[in-house]
N, CA, C and O atoms as a GROMACS GRO file, in nm:
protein
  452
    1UNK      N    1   1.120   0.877   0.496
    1UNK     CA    2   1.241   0.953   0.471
    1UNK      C    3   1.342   0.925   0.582
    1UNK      O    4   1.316   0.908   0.702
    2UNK      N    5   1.455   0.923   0.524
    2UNK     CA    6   1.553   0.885   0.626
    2UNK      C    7   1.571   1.019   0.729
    2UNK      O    8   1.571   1.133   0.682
    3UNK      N    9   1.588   0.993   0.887
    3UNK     CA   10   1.699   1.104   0.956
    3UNK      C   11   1.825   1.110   0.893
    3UNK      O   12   1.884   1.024   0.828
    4UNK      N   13   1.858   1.227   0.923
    4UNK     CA   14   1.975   1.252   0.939
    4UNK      C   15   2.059   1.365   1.040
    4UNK      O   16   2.046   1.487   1.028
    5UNK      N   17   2.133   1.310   1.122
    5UNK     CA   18   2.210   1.346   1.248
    5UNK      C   19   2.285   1.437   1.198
    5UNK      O   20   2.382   1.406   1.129
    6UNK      N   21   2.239   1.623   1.235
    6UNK     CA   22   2.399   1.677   1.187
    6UNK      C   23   2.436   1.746   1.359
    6UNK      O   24   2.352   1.805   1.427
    7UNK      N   25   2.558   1.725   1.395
    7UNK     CA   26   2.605   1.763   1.518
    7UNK      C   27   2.722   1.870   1.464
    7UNK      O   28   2.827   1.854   1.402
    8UNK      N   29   2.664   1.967   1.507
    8UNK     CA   30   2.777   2.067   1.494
    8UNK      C   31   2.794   2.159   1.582
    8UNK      O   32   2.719   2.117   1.671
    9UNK      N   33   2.847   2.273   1.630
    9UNK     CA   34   2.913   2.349   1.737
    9UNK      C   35   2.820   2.399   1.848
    9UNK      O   36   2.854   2.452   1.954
   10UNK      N   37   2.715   2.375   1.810
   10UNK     CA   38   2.594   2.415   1.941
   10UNK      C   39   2.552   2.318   1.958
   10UNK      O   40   2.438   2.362   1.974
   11UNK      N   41   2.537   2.198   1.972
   11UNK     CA   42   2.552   2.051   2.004
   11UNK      C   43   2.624   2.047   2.134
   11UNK      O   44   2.738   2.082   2.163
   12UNK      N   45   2.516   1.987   2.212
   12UNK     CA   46   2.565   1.989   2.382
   12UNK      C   47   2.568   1.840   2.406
   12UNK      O   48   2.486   1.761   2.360
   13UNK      N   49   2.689   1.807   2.496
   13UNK     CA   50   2.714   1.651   2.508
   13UNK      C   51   2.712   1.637   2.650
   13UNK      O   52   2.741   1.740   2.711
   14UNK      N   53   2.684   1.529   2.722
   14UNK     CA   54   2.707   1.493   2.842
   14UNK      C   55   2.703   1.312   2.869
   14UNK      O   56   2.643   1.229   2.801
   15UNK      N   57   2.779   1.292   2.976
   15UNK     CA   58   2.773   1.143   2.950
   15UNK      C   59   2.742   1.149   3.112
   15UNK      O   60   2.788   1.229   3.194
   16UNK      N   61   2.624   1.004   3.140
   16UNK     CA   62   2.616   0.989   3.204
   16UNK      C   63   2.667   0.934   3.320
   16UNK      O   64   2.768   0.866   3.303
   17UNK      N   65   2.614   0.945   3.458
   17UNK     CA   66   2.671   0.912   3.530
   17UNK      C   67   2.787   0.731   3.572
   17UNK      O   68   2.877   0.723   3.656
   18UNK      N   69   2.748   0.645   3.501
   18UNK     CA   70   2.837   0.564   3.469
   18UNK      C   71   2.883   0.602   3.373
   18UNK      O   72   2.986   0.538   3.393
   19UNK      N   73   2.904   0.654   3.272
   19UNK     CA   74   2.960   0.664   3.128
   19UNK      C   75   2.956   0.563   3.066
   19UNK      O   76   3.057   0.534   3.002
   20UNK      N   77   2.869   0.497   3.063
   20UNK     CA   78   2.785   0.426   2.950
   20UNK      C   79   2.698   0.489   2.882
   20UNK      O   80   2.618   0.422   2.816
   21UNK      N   81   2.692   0.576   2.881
   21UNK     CA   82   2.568   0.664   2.717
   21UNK      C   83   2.604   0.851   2.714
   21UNK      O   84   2.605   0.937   2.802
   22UNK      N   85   2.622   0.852   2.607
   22UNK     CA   86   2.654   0.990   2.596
   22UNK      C   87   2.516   1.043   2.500
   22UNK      O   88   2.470   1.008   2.392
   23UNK      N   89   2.479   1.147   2.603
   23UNK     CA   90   2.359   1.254   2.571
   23UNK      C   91   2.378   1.370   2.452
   23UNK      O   92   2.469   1.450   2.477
   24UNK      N   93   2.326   1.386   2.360
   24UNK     CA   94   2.365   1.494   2.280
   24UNK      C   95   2.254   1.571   2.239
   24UNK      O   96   2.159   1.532   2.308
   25UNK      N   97   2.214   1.668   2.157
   25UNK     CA   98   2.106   1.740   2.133
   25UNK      C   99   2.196   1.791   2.012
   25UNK      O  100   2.312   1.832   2.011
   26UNK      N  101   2.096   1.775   1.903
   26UNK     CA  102   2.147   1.782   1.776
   26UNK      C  103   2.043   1.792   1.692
   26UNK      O  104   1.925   1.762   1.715
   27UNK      N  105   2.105   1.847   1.566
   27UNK     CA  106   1.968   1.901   1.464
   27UNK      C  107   1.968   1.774   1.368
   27UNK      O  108   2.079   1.733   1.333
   28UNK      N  109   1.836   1.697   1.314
   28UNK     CA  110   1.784   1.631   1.245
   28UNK      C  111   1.737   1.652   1.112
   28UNK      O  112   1.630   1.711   1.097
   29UNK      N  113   1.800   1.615   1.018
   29UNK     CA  114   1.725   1.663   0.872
   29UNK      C  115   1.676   1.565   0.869
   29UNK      O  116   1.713   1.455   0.910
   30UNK      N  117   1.528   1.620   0.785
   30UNK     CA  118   1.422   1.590   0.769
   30UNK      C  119   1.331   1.650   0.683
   30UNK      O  120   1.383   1.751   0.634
   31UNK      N  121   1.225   1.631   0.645
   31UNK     CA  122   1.110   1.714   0.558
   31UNK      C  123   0.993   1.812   0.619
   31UNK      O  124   0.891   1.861   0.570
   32UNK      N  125   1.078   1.821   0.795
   32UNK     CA  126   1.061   1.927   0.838
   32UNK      C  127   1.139   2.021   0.935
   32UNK      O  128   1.248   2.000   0.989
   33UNK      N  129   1.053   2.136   0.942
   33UNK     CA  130   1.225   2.257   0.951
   33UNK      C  131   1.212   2.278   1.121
   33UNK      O  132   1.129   2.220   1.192
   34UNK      N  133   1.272   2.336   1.148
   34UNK     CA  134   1.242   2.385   1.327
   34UNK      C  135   1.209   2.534   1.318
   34UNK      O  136   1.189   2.579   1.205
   35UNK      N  137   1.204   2.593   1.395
   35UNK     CA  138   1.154   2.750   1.401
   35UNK      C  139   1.254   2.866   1.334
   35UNK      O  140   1.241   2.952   1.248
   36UNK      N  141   1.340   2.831   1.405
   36UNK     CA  142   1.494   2.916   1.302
   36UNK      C  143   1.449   2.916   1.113
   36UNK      O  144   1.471   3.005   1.031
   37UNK      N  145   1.381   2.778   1.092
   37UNK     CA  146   1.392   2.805   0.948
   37UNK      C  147   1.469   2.663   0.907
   37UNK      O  148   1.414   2.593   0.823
   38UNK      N  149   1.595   2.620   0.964
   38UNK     CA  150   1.658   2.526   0.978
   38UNK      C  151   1.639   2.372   1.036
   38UNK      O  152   1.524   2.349   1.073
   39UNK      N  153   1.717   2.280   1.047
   39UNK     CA  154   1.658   2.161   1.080
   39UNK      C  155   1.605   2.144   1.234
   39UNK      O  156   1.700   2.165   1.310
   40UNK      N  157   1.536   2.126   1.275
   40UNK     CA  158   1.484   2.107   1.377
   40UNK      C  159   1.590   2.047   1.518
   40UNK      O  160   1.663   1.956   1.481
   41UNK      N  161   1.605   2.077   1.636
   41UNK     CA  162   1.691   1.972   1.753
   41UNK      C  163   1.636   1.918   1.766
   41UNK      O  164   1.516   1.938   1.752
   42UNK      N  165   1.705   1.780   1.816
   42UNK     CA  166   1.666   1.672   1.847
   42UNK      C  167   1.753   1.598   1.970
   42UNK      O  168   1.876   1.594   1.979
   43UNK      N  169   1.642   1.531   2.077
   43UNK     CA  170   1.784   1.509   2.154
   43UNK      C  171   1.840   1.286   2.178
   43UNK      O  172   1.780   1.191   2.229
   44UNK      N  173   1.928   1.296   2.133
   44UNK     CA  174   2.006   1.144   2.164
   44UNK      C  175   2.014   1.087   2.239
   44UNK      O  176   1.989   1.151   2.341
   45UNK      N  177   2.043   0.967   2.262
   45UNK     CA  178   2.163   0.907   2.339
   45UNK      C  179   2.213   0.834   2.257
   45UNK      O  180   2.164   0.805   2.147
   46UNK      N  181   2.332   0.790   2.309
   46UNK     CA  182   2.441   0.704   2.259
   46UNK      C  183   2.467   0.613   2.328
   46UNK      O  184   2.555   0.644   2.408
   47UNK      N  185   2.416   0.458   2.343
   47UNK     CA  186   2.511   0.353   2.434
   47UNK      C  187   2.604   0.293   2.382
   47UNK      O  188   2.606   0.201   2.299
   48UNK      N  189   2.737   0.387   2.470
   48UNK     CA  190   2.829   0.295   2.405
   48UNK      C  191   2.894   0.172   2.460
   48UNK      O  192   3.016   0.177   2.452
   49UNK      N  193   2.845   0.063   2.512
   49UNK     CA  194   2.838  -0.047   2.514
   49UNK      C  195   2.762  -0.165   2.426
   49UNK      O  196   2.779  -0.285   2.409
   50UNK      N  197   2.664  -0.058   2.375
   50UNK     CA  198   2.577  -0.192   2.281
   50UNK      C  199   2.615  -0.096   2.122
   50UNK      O  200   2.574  -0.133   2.012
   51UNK      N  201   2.672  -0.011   2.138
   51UNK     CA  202   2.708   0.064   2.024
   51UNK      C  203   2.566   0.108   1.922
   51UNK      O  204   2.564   0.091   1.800
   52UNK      N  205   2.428   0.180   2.017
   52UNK     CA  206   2.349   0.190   1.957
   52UNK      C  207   2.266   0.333   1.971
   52UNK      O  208   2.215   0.366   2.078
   53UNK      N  209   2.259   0.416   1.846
   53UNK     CA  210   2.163   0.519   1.942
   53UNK      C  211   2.025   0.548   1.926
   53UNK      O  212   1.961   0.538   1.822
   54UNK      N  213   1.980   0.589   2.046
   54UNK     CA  214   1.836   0.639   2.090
   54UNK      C  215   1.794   0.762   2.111
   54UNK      O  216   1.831   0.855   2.182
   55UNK      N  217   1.689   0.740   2.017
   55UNK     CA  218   1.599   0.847   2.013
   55UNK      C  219   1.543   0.880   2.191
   55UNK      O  220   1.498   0.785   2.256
   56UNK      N  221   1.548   0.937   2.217
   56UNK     CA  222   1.508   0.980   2.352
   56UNK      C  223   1.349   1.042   2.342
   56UNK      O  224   1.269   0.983   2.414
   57UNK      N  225   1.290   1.164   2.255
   57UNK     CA  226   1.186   1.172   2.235
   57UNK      C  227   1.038   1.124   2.136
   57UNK      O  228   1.041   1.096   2.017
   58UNK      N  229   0.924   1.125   2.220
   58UNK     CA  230   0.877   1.090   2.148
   58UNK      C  231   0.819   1.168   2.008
   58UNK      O  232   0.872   1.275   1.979
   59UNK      N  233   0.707   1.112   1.918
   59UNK     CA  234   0.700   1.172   1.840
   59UNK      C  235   0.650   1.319   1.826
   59UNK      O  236   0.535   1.339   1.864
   60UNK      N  237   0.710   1.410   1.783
   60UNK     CA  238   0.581   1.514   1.769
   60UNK      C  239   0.648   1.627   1.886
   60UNK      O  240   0.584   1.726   1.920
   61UNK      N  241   0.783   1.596   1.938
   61UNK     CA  242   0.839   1.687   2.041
   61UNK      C  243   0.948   1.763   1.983
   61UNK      O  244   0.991   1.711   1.880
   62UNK      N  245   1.013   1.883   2.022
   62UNK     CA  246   1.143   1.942   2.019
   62UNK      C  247   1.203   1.972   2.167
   62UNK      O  248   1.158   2.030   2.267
   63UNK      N  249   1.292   1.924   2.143
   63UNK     CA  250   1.370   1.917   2.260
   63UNK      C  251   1.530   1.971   2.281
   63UNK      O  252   1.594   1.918   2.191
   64UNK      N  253   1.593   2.031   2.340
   64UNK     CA  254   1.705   2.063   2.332
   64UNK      C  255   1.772   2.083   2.454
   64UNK      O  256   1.722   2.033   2.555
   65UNK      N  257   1.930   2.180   2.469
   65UNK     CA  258   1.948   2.176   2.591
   65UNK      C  259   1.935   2.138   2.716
   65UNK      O  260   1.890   2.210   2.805
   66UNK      N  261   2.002   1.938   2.738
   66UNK     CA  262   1.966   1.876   2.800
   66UNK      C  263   2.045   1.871   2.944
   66UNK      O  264   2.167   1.857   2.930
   67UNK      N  265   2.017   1.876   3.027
   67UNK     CA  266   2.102   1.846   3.224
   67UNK      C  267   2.059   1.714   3.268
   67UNK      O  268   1.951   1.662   3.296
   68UNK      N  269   2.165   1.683   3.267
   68UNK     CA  270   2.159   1.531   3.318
   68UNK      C  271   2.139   1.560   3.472
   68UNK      O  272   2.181   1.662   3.527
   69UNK      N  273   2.068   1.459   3.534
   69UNK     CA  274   2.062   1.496   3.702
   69UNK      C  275   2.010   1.332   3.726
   69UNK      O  276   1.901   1.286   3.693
   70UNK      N  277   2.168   1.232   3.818
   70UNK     CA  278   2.146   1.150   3.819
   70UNK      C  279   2.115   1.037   3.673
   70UNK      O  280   2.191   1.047   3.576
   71UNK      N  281   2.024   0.955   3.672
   71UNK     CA  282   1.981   0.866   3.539
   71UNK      C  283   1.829   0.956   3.455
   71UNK      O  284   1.741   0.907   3.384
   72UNK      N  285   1.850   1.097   3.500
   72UNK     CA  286   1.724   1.182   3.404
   72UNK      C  287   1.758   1.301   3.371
   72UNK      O  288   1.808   1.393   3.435
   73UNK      N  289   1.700   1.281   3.175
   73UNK     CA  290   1.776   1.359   3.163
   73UNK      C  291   1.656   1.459   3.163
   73UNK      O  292   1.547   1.415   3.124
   74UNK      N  293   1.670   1.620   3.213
   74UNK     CA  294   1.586   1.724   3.202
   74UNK      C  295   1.584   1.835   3.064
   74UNK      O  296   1.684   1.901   3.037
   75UNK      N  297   1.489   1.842   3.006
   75UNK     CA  298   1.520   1.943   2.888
   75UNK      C  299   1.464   2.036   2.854
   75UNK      O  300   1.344   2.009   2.862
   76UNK      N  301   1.481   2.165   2.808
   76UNK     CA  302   1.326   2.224   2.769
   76UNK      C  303   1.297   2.175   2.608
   76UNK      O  304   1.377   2.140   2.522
   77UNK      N  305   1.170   2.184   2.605
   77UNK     CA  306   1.107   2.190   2.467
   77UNK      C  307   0.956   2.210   2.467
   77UNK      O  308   0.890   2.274   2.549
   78UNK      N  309   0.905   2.136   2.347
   78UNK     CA  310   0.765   2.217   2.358
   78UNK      C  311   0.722   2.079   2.217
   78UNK      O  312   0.808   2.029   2.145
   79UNK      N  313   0.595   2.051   2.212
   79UNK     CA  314   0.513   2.032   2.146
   79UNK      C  315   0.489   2.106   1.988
   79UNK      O  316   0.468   2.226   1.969
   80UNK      N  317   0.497   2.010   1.895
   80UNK     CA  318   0.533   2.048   1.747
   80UNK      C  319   0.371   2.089   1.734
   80UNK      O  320   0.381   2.205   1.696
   81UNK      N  321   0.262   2.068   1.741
   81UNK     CA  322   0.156   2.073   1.693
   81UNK      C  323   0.065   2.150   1.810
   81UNK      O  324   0.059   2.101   1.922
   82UNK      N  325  -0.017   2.292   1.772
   82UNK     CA  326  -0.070   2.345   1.882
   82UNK      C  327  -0.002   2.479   1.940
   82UNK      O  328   0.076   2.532   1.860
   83UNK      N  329  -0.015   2.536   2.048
   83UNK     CA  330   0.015   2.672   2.068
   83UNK      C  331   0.164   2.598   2.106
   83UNK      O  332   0.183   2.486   2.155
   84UNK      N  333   0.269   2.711   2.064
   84UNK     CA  334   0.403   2.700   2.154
   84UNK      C  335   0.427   2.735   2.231
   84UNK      O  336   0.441   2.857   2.223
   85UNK      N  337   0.457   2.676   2.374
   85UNK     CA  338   0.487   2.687   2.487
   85UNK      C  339   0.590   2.613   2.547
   85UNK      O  340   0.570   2.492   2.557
   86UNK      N  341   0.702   2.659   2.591
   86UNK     CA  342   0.806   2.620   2.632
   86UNK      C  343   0.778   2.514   2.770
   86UNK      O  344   0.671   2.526   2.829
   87UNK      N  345   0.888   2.403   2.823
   87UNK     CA  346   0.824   2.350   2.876
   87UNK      C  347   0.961   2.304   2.947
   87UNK      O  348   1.067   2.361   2.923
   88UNK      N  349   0.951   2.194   3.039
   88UNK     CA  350   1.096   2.147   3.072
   88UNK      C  351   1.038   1.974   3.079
   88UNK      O  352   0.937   1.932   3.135
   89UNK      N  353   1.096   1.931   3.035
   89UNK     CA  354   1.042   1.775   3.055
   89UNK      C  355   1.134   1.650   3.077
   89UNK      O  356   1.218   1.640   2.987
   90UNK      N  357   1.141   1.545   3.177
   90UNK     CA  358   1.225   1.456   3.193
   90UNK      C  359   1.187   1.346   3.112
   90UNK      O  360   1.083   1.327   3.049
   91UNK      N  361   1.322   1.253   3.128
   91UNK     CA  362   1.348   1.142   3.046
   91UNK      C  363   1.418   1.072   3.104
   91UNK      O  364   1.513   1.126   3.160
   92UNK      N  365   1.403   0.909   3.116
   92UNK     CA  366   1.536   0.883   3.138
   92UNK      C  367   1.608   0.849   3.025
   92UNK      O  368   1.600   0.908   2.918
   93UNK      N  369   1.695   0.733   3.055
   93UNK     CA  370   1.820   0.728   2.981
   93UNK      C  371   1.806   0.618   2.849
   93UNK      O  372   1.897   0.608   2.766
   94UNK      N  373   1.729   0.570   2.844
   94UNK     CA  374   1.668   0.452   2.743
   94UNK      C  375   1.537   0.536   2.698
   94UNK      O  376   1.460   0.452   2.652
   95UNK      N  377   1.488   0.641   2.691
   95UNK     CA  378   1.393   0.671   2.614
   95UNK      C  379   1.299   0.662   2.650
   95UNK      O  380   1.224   0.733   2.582
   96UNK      N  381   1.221   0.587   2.766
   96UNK     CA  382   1.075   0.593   2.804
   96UNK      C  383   1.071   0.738   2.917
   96UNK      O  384   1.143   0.830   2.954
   97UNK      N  385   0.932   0.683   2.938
   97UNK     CA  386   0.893   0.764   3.097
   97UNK      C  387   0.935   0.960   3.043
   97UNK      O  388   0.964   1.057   3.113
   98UNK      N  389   0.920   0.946   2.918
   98UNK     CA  390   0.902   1.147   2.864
   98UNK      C  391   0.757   1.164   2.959
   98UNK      O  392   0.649   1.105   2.950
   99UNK      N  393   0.816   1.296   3.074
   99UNK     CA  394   0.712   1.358   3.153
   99UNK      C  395   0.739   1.469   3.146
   99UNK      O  396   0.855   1.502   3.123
  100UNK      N  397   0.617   1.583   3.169
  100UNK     CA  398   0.594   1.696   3.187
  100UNK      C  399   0.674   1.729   3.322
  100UNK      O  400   0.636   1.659   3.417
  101UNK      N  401   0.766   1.811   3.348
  101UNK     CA  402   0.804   1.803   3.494
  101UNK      C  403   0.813   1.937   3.475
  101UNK      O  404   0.885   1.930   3.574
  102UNK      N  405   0.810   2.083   3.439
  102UNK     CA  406   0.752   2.192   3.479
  102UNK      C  407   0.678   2.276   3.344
  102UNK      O  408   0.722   2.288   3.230
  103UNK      N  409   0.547   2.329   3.405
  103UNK     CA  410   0.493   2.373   3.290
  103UNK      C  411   0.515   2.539   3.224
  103UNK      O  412   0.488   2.628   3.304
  104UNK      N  413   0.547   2.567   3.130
  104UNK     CA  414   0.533   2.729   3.101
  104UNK      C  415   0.637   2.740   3.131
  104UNK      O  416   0.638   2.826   3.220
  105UNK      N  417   0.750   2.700   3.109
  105UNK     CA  418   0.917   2.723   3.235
  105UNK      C  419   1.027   2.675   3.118
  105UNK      O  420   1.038   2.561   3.074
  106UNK      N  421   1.090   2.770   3.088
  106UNK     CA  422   1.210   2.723   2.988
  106UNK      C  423   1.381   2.748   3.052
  106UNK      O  424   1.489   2.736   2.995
  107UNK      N  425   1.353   2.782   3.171
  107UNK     CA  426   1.508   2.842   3.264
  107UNK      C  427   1.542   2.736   3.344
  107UNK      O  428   1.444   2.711   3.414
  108UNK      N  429   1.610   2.679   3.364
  108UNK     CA  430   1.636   2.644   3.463
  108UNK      C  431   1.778   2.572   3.528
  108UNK      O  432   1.862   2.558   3.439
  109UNK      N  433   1.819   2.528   3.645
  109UNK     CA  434   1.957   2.476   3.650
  109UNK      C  435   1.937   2.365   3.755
  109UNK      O  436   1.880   2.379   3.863
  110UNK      N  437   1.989   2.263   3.710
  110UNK     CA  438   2.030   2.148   3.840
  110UNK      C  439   2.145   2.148   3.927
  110UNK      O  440   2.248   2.195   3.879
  111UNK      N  441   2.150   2.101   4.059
  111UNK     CA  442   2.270   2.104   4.119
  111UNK      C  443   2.312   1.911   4.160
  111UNK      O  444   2.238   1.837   4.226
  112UNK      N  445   2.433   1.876   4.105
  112UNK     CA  446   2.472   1.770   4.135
  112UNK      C  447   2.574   1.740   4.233
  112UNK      O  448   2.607   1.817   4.323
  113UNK      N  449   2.610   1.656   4.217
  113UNK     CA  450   2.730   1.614   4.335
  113UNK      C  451   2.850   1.528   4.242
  113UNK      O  452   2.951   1.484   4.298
   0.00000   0.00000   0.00000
């Protein structure tokens, strides 16, 4: 089944620190729903130099409300399958290297420069 990208008013954007890729978190239709009932978030990138976008998580995650800090991006979410537990997990900017970086923890704030 195809994705489909809907970005609408609770859709958070950030571009990174060169501004070559813009970060978004956005809901995905699909043939499955997110907890609301509705389509599930999902979080992006956008390079706009190669004019291409990336999936940032892997399979089987929800992810949303993302802080860029430096080339990683930080998010909370949680694991689709299994008990729900909120989580905060990094990424970088091409999609690999999804890590656990705090457990049980859905608050939090970065400070940049």
């Amino acid at each position: 089944m195809e994705n489909i990208w809907l970005v609408g008013s609770s859709a958070n954007f950030l571009f990174s620190g060169k501004e070559d890729r813009l970060i978004c978190d956005c809901e995905v239709s699909t043939d499955s729903m997110g907890s609301e009932g509705g389509p599930p978030p999902h979080l992006l990138a956008y390079d706009l130099d190669a004019k291409k976008l990336i999936d940032l998580l892997p399979h089987g995650y929800i992810c949303f409300d993302p802080v860029l800090k430096d080339d990683t991006v930080f998010t909370t979410g949680y694991r689709i399958r299994g008990k729900v537990r909120m989580n905060i997990y990094r990424i970088d900017l091409t999609g690999s290297n999804f890590s656990l970086a705090f457990k049980d923890c859905e608050d939090f704030s970065c400070r940049t420069r």
